[in-house]
C-alpha positions in Angstrom: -9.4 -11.1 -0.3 -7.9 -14.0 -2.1 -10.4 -13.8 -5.2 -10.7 -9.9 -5.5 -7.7 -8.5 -8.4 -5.5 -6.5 -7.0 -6.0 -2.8 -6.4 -2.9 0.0 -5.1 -4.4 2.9 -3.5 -2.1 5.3 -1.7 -4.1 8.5 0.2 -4.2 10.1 3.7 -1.2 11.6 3.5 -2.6 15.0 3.9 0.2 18.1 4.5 2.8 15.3 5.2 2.2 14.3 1.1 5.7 16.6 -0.2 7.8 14.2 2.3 6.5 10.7 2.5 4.2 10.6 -1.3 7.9 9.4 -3.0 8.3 6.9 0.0 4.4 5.6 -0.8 5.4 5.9 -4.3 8.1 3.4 -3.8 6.2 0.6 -2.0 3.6 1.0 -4.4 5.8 0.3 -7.5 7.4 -2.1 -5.5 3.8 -4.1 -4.9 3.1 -3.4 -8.7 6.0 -5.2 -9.8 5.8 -7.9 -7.5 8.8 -7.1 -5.4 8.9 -7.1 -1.3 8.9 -3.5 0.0 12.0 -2.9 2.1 9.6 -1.5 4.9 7.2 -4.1 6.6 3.6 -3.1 5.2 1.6 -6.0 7.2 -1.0 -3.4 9.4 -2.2 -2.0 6.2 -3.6 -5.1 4.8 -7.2 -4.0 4.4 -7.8 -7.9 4.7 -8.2 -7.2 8.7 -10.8 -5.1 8.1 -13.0 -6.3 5.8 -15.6 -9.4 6.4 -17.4 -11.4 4.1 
């Protein structure tokens, strides 16, 4: 979505959220500030999903 700005949602973590919401956390600041996340994040590019 090349013309859409740029929105950071993190959810669906469900009862797993205590363990894994830092990690989320993480790649989330990381993709704020513009940095590459250590861990790959390709699959979740809501881009595949989504047609014009």
């Amino acid at each position: 979505m090349p013309t859409a700005k740029p929105i950071f949602v993190a959810n669906g973590l469900g009862s797993s959220g205590l363990t894994t919401g830092p990690y989320v956390a993480k790649i989330l600041v990381d993709l704020i500030q513009g940095k590459t996340p250590k861990t790959d994040i390709a699959g979740f590019d809501p881009s595949h999903s989504i047609t014009s």
